[in-house]
C-alpha positions in Angstrom: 125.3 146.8 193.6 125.1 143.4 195.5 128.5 141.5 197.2 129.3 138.5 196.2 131.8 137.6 198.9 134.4 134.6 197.9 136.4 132.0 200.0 139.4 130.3 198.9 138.0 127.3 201.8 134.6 126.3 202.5 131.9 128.6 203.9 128.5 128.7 203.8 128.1 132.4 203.9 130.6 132.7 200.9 128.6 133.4 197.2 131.6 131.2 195.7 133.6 129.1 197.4 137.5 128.3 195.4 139.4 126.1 196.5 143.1 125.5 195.0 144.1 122.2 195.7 142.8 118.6 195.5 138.8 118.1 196.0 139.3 114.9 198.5 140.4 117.5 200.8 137.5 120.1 199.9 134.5 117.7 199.9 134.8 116.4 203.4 134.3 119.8 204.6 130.7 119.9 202.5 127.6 119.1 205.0 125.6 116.5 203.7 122.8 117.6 201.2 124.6 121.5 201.1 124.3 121.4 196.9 121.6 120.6 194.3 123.4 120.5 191.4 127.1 119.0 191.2 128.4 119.6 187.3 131.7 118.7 186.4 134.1 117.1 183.5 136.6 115.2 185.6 139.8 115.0 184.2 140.1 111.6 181.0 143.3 109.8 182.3 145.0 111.1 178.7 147.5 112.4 180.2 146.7 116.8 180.1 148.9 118.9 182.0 146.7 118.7 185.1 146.4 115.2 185.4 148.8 111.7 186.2 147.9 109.1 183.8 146.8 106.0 185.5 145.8 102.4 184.9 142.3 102.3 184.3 141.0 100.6 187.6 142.9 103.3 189.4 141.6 105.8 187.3 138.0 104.5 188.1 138.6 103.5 191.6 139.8 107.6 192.3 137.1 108.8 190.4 135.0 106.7 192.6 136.2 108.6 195.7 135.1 111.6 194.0 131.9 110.6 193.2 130.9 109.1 196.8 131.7 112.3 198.6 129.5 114.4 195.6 126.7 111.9 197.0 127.0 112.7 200.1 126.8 116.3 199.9 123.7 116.3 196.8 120.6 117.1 198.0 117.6 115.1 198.4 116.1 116.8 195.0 119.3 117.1 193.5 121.3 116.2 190.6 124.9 114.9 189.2 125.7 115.9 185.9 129.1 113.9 185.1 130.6 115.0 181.7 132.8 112.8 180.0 134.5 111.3 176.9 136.5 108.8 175.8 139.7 107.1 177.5 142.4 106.6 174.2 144.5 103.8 174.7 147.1 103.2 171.3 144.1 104.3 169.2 141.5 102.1 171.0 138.6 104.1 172.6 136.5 103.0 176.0 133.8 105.4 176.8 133.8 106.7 180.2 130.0 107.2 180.6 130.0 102.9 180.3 132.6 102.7 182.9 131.4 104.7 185.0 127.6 104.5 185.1 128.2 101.3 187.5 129.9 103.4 190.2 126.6 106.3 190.0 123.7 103.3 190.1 125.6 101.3 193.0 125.4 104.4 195.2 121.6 104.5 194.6 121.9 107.1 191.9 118.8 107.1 189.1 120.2 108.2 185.4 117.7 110.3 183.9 118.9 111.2 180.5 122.2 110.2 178.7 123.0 113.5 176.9 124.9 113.7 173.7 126.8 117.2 173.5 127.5 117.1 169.8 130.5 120.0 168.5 131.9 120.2 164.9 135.4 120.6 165.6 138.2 118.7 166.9 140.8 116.9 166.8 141.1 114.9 163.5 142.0 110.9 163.4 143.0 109.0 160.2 142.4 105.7 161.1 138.9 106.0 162.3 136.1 108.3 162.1 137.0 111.6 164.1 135.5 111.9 167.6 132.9 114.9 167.3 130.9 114.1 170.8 130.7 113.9 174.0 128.2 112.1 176.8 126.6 113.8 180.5 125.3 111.6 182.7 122.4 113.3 184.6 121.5 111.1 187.8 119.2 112.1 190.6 119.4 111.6 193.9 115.8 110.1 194.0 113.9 107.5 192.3 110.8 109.1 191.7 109.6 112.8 190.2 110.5 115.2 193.4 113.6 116.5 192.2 114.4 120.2 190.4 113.9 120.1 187.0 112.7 123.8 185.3 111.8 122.9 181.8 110.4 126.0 180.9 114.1 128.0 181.8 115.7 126.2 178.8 113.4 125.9 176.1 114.3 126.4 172.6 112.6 127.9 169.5 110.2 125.4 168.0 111.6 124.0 164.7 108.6 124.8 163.1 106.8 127.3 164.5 104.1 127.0 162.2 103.1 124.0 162.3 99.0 123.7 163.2 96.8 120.7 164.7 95.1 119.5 160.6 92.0 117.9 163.1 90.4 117.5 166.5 89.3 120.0 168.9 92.5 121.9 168.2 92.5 122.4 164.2 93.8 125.0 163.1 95.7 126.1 166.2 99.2 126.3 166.8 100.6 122.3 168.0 104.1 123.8 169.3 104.2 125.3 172.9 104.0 128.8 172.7 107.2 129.0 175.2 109.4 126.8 172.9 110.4 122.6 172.9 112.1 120.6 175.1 115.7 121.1 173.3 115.6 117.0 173.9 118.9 115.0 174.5 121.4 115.8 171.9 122.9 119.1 172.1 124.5 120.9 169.5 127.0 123.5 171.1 130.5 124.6 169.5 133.1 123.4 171.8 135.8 125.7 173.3 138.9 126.1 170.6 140.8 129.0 169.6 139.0 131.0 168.3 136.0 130.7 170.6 135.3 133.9 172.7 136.0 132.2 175.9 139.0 130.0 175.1 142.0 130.3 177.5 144.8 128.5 178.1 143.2 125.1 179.4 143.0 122.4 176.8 140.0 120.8 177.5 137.8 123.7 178.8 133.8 123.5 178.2 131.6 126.2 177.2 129.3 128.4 179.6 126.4 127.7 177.8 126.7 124.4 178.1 126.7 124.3 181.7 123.9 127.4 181.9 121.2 124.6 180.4 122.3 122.3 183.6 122.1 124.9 186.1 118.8 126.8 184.5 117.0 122.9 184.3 118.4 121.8 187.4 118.7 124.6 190.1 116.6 127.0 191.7 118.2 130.6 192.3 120.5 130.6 195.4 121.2 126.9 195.5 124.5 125.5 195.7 126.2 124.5 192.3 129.8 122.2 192.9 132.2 121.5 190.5 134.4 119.2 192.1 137.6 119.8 189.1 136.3 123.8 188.1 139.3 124.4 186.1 139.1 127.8 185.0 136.0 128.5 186.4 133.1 127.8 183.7 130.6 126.1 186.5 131.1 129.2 188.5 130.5 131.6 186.1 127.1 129.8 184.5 126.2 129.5 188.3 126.9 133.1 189.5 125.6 135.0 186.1 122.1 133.3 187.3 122.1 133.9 191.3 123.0 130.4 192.2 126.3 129.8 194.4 128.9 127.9 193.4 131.7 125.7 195.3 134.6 124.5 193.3 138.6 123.2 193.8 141.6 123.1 191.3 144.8 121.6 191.6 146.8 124.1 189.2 147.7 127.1 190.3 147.7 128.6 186.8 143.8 127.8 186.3 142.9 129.1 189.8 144.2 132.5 188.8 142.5 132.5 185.5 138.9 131.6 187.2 139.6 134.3 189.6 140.3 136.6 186.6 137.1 135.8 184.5 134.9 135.9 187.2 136.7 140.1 187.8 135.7 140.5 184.2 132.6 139.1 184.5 132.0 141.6 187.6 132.9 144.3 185.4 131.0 143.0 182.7 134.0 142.3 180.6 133.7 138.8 180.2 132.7 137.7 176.3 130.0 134.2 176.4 129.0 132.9 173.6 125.2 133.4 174.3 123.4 130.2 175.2 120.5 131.4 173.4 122.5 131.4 169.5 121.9 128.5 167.4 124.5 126.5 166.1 122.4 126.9 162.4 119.6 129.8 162.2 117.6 128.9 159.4 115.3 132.3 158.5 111.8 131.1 159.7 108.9 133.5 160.1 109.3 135.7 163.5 105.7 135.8 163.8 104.5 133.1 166.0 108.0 132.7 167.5 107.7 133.5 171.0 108.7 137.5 172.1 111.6 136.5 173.8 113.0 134.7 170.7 112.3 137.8 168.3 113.9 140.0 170.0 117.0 137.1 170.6 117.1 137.1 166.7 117.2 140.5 166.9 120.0 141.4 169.1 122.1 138.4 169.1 124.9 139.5 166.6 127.8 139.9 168.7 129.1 137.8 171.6 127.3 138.8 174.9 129.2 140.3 178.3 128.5 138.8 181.1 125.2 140.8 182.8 125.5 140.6 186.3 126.8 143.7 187.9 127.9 142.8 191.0 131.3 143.5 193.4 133.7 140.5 194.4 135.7 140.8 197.4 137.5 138.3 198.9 137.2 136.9 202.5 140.5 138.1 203.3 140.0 141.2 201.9 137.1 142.6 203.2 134.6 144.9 201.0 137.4 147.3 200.4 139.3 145.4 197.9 137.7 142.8 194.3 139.0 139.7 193.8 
């Protein structure tokens, strides 16, 4: 079985880097152009456990900080992902995503899709219509086509897989791409509540799968993934469980030790994902022109996957003797 050897501060020759504590003093010690993929749901100003509410130019003007020094360290081909929702103030809403797309485009940032993650649960409001989404903001480091994208990694089953060409060269053939669509910009993925398989103790924690489609699309085995607020560890996970490294810092204890936990369970493939492949709503279409890999998805997909890798943490500290 591989090492994957982990630092609690920066080092490139660490698999995952976490950091406990503030990422304004992580970041700085990030060479310029280390990561390809920074992913990350900053904290909303609402107030959570894990975060001081501010005024909202001091909320933008931090997360500013934040996103300057992700700049810096993004490779040339690389992206930002920046998942957010809304700011509540007495009942009125201001998306973040409006607020703070200024900040990405006046650092040179291109926005390449505006991605609605669409969930059916949460919290209910009675005097307007209940929140059910929320937005990632996918900006590249360069204006034209030369950065990662692997389309192919996270395509979905066609909707209608037997739907033909009715003229042209091509009637009669099959119109839908035999490795599945573009699953487009609106995602439908059940958000993290209690009785999701991966739920812990954090209140606003996001699913694995969610963040598998951004590191699959937007990384390249043994890049550099960052998640500047990790949490409990989801970007690390998605990022490990696919041979990418991942760098990540979190100011509460509480959610370090929980990260460090899942990613043990996910060494000893104990760790429960909802699999990314599962739909949402699996309407019984024919298998046969559905490609193999979906058939035999269909097939086994009935119980919440364990994480597959099979591979020893140790710490820096502790040497290969001892796991994390």
């Amino acid at each position: 079985m591989s090492i994957v050897r982990t630092a609690s501060q920066f080092n490139p020759d660490a698999d995952l880097v976490l950091y406990e504590g503030d990422c304004l003093d992580l970041l700085p010690h990030i060479p310029s152009g280390f990561v390809k993929l920074v992913v990350t749901s900053p904290p909303y100003n609402l107030g959570k456990p894990y975060e001081r509410r501010l005024d909202l130019d001091e909320y933008l003007s931090q997360q500013r900080r934040v996103i300057e020094e992700c700049v810096r360290v993004l490779h040339d081909q690389g992206s930002i992902c920046w998942q957010v929702g809304n700011y509540v103030d007495k009942g009125e809403i201001i998306p973040l995503d409006i607020v703070l797309y200024p900040i990405f485009t006046s650092l040179g940032l291109h926005l390449r899709n505006r991605i609605v993650w669409h969930f059916g649960h949460g919290l209910h409001a009675s005097r307007r219509f209940s929140g059910r989404y929320e937005v990632i903001l996918w900006f590249t480091k360069t204006k034209g086509n030369d950065y990662t994208f692997n389309l192919d990694a996270v395509r979905v089953p066609q909707k209608y897989p037997e739907k033909k060409y009715y003229k042209g060269p091509k009637k009669g053939q099959f119109s839908g791409n035999p490795l599945g669509k573009n699953p487009g910009d609106v995602w439908e993925i059940p958000n993290v509540k209690a009785n999701h398989v991966e739920k812990t103790s954090h209140p606003c924690q996001f699913p694995v799968e969610l963040i598998e489609r951004l590191v699959l699309a937007m990384t390249d085995e043994g890049d550099w993934v960052l998640d500047p607020f990790i949490g409990v560890g989801t970007t690390a996970i998605a990022a490990l469980m696919h041979n990418r490294k991942a760098i990540g810092a979190e100011i509460v204890s509480d959610y370090v030790k929980i990260a460090r936990e899942r990613v043990y369970l996910a060494e000893k493939g104990q760790l429960r994902i909802r699999p990314m492949e599962r739909s949402v709503y699996d309407p019984d279409v024919p298998k046969a022109n559905l490609p193999p890999k979906f058939v035999h998805l269909k097939s086994v997909l009935t119980q919440p996957r364990l994480f597959e890798s099979r591979v020893n943490y140790v710490t820096e500290e502790q040497g290969n003797e001892n796991r994390l």
